[in-house]
N, CA, C and O atoms as a Tinker XYZ file with bonds, in Angstrom:
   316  protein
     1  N    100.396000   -2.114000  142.910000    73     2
     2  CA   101.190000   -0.973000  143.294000    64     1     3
     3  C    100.300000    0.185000  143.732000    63     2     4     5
     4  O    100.655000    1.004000  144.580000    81     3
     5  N     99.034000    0.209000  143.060000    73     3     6
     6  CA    98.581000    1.687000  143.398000    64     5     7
     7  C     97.155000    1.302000  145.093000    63     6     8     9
     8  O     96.467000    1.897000  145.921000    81     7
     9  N     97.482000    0.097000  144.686000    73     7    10
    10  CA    97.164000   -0.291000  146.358000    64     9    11
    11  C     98.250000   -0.403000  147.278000    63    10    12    13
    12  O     97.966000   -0.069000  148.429000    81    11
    13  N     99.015000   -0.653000  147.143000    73    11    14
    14  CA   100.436000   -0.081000  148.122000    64    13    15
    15  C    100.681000    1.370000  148.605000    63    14    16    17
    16  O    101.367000    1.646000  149.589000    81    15
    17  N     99.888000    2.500000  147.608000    73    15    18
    18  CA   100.262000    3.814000  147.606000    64    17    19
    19  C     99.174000    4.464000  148.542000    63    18    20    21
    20  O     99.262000    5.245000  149.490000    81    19
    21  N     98.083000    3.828000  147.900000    73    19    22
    22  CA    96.822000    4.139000  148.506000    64    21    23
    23  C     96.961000    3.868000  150.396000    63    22    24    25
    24  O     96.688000    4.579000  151.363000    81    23
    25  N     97.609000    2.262000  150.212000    73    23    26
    26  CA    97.349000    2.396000  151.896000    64    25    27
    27  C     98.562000    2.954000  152.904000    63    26    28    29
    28  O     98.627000    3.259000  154.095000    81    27
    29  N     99.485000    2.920000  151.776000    73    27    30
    30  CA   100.716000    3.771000  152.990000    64    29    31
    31  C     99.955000    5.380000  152.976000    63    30    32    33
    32  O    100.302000    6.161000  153.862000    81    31
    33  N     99.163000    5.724000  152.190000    73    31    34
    34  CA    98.233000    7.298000  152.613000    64    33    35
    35  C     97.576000    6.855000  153.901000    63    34    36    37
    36  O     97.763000    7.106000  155.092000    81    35
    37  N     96.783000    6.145000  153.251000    73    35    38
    38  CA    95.691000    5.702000  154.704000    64    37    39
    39  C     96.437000    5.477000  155.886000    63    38    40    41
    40  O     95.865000    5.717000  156.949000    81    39
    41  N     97.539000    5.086000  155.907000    73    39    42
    42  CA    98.601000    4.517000  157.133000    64    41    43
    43  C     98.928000    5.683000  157.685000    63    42    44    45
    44  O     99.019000    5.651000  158.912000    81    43
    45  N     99.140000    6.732000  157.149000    73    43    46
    46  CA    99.894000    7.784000  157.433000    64    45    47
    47  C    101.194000    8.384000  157.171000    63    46    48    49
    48  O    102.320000    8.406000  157.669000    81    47
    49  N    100.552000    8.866000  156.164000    73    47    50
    50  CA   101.804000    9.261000  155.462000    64    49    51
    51  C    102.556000   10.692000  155.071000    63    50    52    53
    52  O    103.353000   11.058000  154.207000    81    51
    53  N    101.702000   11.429000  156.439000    73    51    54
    54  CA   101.263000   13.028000  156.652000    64    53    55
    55  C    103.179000   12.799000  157.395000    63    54    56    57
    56  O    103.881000   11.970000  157.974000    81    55
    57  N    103.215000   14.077000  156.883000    73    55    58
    58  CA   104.826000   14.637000  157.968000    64    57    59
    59  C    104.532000   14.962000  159.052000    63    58    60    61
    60  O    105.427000   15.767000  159.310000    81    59
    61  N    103.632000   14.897000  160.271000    73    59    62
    62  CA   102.764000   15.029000  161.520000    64    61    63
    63  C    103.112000   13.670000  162.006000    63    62    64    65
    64  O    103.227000   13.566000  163.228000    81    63
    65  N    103.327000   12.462000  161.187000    73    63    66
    66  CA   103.296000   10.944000  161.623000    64    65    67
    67  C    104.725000   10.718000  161.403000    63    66    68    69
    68  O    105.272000    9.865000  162.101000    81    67
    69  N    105.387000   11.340000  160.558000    73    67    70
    70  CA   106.847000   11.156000  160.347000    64    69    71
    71  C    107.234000   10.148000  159.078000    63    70    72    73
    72  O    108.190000    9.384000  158.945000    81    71
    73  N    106.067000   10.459000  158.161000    73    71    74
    74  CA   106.001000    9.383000  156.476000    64    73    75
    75  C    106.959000   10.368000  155.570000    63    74    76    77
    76  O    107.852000   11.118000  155.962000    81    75
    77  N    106.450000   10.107000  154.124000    73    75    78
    78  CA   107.456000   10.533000  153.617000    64    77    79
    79  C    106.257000   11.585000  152.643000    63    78    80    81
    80  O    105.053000   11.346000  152.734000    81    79
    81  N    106.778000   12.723000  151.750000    73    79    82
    82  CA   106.276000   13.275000  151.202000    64    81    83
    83  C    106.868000   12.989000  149.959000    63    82    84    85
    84  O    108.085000   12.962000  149.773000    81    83
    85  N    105.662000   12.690000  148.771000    73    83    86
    86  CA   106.347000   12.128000  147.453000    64    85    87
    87  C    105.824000   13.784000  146.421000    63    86    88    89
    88  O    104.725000   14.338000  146.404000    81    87
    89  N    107.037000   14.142000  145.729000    73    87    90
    90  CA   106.661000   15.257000  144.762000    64    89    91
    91  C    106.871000   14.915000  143.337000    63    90    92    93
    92  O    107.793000   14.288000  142.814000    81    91
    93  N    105.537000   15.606000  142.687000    73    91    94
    94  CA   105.683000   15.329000  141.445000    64    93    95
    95  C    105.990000   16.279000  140.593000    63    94    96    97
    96  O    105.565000   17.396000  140.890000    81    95
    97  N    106.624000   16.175000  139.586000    73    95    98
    98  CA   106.807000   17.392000  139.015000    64    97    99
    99  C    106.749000   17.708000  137.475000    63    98   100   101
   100  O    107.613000   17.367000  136.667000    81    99
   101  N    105.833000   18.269000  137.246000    73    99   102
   102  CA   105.053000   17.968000  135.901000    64   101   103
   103  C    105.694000   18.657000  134.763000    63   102   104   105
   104  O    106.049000   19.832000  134.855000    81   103
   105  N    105.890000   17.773000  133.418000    73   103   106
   106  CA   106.538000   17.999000  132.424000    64   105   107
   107  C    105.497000   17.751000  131.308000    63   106   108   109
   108  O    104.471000   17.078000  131.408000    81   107
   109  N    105.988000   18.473000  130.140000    73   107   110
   110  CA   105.378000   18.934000  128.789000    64   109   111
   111  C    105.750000   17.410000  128.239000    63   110   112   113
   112  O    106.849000   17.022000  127.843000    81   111
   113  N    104.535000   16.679000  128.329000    73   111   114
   114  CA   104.474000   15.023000  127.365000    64   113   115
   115  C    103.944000   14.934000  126.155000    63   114   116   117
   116  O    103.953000   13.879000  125.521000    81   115
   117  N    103.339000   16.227000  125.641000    73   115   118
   118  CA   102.606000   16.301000  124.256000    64   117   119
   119  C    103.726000   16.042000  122.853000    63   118   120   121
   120  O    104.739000   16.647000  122.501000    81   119
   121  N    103.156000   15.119000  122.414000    73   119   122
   122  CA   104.830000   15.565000  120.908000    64   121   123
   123  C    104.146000   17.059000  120.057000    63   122   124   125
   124  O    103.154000   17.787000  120.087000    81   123
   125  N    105.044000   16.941000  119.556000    73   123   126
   126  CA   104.950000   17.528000  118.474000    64   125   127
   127  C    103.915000   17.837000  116.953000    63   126   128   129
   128  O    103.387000   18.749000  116.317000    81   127
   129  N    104.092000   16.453000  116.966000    73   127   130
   130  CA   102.694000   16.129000  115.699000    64   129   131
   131  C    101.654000   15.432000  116.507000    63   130   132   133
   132  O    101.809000   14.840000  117.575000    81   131
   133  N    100.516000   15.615000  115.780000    73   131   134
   134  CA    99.536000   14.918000  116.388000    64   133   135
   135  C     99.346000   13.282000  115.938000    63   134   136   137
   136  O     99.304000   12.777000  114.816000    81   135
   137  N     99.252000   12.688000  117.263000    73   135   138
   138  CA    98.784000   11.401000  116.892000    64   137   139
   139  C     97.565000   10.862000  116.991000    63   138   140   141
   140  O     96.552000   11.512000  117.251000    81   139
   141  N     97.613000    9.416000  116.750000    73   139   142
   142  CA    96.336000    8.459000  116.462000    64   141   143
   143  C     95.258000    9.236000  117.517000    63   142   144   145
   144  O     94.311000    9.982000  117.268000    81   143
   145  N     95.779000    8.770000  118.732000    73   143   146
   146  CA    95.516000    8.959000  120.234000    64   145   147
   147  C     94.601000   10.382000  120.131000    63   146   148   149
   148  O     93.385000   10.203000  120.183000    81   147
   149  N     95.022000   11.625000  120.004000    73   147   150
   150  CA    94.992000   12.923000  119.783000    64   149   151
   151  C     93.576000   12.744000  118.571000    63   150   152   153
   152  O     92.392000   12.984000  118.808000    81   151
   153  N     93.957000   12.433000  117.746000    73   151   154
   154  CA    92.806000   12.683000  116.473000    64   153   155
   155  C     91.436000   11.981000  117.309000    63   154   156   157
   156  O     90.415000   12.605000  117.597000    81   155
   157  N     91.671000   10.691000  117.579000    73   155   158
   158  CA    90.815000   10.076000  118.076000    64   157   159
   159  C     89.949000   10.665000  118.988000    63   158   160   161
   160  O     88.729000   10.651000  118.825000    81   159
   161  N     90.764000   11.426000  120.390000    73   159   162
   162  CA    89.948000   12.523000  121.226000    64   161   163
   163  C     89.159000   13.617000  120.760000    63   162   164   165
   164  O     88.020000   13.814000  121.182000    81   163
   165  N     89.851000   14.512000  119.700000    73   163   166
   166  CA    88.921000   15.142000  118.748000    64   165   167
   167  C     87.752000   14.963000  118.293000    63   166   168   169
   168  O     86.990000   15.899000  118.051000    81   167
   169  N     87.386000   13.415000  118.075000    73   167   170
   170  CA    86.867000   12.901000  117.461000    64   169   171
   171  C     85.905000   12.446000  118.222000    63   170   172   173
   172  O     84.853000   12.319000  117.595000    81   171
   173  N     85.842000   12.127000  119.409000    73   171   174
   174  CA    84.998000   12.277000  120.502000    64   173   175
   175  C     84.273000   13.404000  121.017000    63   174   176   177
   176  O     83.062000   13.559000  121.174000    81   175
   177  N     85.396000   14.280000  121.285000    73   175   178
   178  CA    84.381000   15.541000  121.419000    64   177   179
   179  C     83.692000   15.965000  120.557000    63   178   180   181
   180  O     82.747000   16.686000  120.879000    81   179
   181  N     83.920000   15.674000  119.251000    73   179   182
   182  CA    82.953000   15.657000  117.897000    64   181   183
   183  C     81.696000   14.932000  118.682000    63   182   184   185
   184  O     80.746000   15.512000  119.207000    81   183
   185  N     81.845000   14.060000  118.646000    73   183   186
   186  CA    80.547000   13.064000  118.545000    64   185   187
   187  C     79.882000   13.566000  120.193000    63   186   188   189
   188  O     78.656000   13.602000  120.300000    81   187
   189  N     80.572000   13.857000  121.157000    73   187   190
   190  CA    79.759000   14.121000  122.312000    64   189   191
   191  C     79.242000   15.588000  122.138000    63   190   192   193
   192  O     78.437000   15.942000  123.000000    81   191
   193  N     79.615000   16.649000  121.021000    73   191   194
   194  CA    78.919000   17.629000  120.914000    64   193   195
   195  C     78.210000   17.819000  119.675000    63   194   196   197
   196  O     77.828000   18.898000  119.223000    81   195
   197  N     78.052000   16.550000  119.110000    73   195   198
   198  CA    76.677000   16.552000  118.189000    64   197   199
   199  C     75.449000   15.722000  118.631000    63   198   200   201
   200  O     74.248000   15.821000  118.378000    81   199
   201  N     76.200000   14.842000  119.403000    73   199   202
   202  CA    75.040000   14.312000  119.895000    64   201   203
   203  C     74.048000   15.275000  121.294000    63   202   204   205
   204  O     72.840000   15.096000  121.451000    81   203
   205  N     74.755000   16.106000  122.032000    73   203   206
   206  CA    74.222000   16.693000  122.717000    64   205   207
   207  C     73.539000   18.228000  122.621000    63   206   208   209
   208  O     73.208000   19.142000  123.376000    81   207
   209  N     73.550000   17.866000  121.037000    73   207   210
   210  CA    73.530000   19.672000  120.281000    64   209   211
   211  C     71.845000   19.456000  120.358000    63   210   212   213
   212  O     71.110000   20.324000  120.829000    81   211
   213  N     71.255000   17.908000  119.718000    73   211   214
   214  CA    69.813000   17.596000  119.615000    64   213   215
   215  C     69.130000   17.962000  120.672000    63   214   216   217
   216  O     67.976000   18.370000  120.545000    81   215
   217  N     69.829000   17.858000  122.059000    73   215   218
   218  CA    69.049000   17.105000  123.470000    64   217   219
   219  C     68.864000   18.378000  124.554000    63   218   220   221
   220  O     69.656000   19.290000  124.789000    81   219
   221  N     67.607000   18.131000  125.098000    73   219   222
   222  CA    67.530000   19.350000  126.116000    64   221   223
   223  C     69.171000   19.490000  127.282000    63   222   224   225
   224  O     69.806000   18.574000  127.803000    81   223
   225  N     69.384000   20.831000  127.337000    73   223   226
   226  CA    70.645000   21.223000  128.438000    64   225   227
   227  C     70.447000   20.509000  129.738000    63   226   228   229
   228  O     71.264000   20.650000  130.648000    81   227
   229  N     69.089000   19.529000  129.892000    73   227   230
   230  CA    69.188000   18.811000  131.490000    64   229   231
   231  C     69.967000   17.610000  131.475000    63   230   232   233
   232  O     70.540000   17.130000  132.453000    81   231
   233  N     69.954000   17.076000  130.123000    73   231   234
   234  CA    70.365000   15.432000  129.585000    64   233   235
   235  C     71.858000   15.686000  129.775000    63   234   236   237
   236  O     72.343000   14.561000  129.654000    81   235
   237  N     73.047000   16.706000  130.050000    73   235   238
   238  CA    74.021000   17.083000  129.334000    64   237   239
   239  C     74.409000   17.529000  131.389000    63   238   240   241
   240  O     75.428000   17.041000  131.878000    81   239
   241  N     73.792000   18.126000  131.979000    73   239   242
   242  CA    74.008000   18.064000  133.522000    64   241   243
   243  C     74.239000   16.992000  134.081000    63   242   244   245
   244  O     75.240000   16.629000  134.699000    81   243
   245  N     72.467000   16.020000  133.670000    73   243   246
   246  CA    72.654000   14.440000  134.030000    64   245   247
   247  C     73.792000   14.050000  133.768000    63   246   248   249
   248  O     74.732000   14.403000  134.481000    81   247
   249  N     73.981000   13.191000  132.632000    73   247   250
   250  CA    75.131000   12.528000  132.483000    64   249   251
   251  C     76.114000   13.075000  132.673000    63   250   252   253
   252  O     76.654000   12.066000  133.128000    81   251
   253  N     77.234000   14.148000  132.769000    73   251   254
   254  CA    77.907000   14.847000  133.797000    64   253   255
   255  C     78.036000   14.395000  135.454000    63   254   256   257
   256  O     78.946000   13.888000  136.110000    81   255
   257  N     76.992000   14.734000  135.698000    73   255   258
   258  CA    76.255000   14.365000  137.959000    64   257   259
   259  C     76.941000   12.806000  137.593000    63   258   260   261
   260  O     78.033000   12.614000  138.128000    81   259
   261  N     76.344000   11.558000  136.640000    73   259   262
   262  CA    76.544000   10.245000  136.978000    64   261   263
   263  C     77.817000    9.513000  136.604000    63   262   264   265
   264  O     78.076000    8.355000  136.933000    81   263
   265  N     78.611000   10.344000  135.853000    73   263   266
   266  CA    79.640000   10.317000  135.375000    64   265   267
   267  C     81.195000   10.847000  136.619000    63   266   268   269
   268  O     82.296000   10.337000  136.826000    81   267
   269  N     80.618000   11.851000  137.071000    73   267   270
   270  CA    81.074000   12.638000  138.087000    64   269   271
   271  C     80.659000   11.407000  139.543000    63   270   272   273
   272  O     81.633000   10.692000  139.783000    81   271
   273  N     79.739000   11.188000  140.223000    73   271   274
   274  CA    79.055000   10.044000  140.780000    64   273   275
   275  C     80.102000    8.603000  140.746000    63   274   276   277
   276  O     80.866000    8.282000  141.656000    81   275
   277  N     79.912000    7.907000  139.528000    73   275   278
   278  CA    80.473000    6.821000  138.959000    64   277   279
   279  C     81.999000    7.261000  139.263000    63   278   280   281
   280  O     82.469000    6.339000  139.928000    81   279
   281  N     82.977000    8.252000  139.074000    73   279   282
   282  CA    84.314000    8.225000  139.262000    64   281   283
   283  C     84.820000    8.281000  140.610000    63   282   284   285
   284  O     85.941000    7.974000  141.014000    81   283
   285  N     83.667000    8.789000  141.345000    73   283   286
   286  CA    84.066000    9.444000  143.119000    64   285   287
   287  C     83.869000    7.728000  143.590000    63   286   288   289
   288  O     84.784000    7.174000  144.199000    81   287
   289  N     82.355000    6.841000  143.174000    73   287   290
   290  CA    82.336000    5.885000  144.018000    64   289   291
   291  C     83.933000    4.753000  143.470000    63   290   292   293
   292  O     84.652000    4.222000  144.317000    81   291
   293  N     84.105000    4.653000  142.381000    73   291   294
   294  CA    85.169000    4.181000  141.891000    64   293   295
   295  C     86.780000    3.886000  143.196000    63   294   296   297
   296  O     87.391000    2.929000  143.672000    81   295
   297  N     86.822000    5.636000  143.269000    73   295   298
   298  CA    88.184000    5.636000  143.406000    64   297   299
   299  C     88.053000    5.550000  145.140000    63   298   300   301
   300  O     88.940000    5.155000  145.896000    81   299
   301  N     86.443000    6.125000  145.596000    73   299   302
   302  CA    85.867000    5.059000  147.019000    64   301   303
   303  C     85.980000    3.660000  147.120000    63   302   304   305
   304  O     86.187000    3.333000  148.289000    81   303
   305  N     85.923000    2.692000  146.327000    73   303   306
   306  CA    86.370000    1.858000  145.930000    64   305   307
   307  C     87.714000    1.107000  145.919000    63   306   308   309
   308  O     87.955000   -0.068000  146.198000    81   307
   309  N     88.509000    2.084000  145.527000    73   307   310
   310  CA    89.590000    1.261000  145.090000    64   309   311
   311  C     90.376000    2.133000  146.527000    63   310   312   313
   312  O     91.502000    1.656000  146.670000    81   311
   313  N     90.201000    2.809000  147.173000    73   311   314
   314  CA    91.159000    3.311000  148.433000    64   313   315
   315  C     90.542000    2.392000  149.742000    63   314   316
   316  O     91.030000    2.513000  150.865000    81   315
C-alpha cells in the first residue's frame, strides 16, 4: 500500500495534473495513563542520555548526521 501511495505521488498527483489531494487531520491519540509503550520511551531517553553524558559533544552530532543519513537514504529507497 505505501508503494501504491508513493507512486501515484511520483505519477502526479499535484492539482496542476488534475490528481487528487489527500488531507490529514490530526487528532489527540495519547490515553490517558501511561503505558508499557510510553515508560519504555522514557526509558530510552534514559539510557541515550547517560550514555552520552560520558562522551565528547562530537560522538552525539555523529550519530545524529548517520542516523539522520540512514533515514533520508531509506525513504530514497523505498519511493
Amino acid at each position: 500500500e505505501l508503494r501504491k501511495l508513493l507512486a501515484s505521488y511520483v505519477a502526479g498527483s499535484g492539482v496542476k495534473n488534475g490528481g487528487y489531494i489527500r488531507k490529514i487531520t490530526p487528532t489527540a491519540a495519547a490515553p490517558l495513563t501511561p503505558t508499557l509503550a510510553q515508560s519504555q520511551q522514557k526509558l530510552q531517553v534514559k539510557l541515550e542520555e547517560a550514555f552520552f553524558h560520558n562522551q565528547p559533544p562530537s560522538l552525539r552530532k555523529t550519530v545524529e548526521f548517520v542516523a539522520e543519513r540512514v533515514g533520508s537514504n531509506c525513504v530514497k529507497h523505498l519511493k
